[in-house]
C-alpha positions as CSV (number, residue, x, y, z in Angstrom):
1,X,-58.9,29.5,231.6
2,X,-55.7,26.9,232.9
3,X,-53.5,29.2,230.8
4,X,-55.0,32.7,232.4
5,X,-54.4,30.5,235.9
6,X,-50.9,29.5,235.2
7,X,-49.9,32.9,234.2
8,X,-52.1,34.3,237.2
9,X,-50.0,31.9,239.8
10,X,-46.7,32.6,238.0
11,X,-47.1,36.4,238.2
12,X,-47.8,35.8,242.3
13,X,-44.5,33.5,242.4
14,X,-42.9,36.6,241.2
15,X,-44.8,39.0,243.2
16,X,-43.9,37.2,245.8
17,X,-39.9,37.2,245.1
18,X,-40.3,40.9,244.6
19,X,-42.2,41.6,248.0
20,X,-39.2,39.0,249.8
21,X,-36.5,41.1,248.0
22,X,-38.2,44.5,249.5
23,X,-38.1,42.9,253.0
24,X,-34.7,42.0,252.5
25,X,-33.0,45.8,251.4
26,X,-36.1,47.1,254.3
27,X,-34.1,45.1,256.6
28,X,-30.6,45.9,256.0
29,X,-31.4,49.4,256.0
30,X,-33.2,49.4,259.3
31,X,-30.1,47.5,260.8
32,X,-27.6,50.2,259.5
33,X,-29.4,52.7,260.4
34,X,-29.7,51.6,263.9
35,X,-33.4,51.6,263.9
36,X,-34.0,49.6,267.0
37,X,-36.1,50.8,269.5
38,X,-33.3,51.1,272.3
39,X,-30.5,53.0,270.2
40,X,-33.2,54.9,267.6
41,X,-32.4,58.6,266.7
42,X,-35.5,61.1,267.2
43,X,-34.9,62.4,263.8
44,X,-35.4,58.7,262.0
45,X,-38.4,57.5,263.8
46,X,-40.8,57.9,260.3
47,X,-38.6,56.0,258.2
48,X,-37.5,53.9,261.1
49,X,-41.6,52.8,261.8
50,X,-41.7,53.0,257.5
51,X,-38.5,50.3,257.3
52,X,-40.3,48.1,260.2
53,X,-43.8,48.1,258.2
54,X,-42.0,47.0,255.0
55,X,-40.2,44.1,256.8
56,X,-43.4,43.0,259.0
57,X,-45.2,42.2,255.6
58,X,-46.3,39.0,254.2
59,X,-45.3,38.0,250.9
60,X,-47.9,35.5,250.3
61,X,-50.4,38.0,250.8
62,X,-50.5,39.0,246.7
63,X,-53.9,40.6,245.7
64,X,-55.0,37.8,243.1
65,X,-57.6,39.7,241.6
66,X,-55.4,42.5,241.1
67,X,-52.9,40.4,239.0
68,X,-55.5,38.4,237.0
69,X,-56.8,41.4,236.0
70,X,-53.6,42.8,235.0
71,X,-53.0,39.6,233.5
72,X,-56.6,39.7,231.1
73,X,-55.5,43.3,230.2
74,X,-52.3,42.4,229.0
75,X,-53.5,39.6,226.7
76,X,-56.6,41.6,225.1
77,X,-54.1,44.5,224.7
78,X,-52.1,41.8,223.1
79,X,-54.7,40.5,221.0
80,X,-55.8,44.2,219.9
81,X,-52.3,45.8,219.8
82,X,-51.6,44.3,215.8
83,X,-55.0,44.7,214.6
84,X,-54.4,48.0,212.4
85,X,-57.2,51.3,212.6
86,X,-58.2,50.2,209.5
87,X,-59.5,47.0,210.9
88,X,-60.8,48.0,214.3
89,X,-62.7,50.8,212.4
90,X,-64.3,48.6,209.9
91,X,-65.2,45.8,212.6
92,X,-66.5,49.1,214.3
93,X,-68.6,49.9,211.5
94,X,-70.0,46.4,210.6
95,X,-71.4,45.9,214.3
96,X,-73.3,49.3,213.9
97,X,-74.5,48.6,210.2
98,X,-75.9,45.5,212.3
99,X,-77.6,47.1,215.1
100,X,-79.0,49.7,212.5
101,X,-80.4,47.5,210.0
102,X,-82.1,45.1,213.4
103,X,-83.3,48.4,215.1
104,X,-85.0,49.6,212.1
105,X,-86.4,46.0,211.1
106,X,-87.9,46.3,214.3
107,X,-89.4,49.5,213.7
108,X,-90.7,48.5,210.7
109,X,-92.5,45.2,211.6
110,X,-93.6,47.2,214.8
111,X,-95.4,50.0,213.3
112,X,-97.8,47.9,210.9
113,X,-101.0,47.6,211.8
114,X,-102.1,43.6,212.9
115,X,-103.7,41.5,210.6
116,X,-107.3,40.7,211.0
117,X,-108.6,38.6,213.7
118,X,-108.3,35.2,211.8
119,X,-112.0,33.9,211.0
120,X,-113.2,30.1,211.4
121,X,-115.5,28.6,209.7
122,X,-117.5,27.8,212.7
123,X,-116.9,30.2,215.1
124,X,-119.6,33.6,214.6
125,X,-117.9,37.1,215.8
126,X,-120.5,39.5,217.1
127,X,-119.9,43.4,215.8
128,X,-122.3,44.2,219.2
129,X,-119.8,43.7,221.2
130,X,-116.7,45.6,219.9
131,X,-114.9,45.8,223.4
132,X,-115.8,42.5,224.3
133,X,-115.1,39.1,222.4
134,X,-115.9,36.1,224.5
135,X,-114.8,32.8,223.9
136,X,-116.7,31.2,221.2
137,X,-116.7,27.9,222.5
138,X,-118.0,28.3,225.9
139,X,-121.2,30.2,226.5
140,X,-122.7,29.8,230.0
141,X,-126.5,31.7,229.2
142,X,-128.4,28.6,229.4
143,X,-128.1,26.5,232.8
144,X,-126.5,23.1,232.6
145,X,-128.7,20.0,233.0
146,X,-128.8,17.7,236.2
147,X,-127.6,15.0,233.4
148,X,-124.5,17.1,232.2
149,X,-123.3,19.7,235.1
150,X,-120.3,20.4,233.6
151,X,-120.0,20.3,230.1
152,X,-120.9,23.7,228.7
153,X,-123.3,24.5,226.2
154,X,-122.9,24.9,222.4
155,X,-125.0,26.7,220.2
C-alpha cells in the first residue's frame, strides 16, 4: 500500500510539472498573440478564451483517483505481462477444474435423500402424527400441580 502511495504522489509531482509547463507555453502564446482583451483580434477570440482557460488552471488540482488507478493497472499489467499463454491458460483451467469438481460435490451431497430421524432410546415417535412431531420432552396434556406450576410433565 506505501509503495502504490509513493508512486501515486510521485505521478501527481509530475502531473503537476506537466500541467505548470502547459500554463507556461498557454501563456507565451496568449502574450504573442496579443490576446488581451483591449488589443484582441475578432478572428482569435476561441483560441484567445482557449489560451486564458489553460493558464487560469490549477496544477494541484490532479485527479488522484484517476492516477492511482492508472498506477494499479500498470503494475498488474506488469505482473501479467511475462506470465506466457501457456501459463495464464493452465491457471485458467485449474480454477475451473476447481469450481467444477465443488459445484458438482455439491450437487451430489444435495440430491441424497436425509438420513433417518436419529432414534433415542428414550424418546417414543408417534407414526399418527406424520405432519406433526412434538417435542418429546415436553407434553402439556395433563395440568400442572399447585406444588409444581412450572415444570412440565413426563410420561
Amino acid at each position: 500500500y506505501l509503495v502504490v502511495m509513493r508512486d501515486v504522489d510521485m505521478k501527481v509531482h509530475e502531473s503537476s510539472a506537466e500541467i505548470l509547463h502547459e500554463m507556461e507555453v498557454c501563456e507565451k502564446m496568449y502574450r504573442d498573440n496579443r490576446c488581451d482583451p483591449a488589443s484582441r483580434i475578432p478572428a482569435m477570440e476561441a483560441q484567445c478564451n482557449a489560451w486564458s482557460q489553460c493558464m487560469d488552471r490549477n496544477p494541484l488540482l490532479v485527479g488522484r483517483a484517476k492516477l492511482s488507478a492508472r498506477i494499479i493497472a500498470e503494475a498488474l499489467n506488469e505482473f501479467v505481462e511475462p506470465i506466457s499463454y501457456k501459463a495464464m491458460l493452465f491457471i485458467f483451467l485449474v480454477i475451473v477444474g476447481f469450481v467444477t469438481v465443488s459445484n458438482v460435490a455439491m450437487w451430489l451431497t444435495k440430491s441424497r435423500p436425509p438420513p433417518p430421524p436419529a432414534s433415542h432410546p428414550f424418546v417414543s415417535y408417534s407414526p399418527s402424527y406424520p405432519h406433526h412431531s412434538p417435542s418429546p420432552l415436553f407434553h402439556h396434556h395433563s395440568t400442572p400441580t399447585a406444588a409444581s406450576p412450572a415444570i412440565p410433565y413426563y410420561r
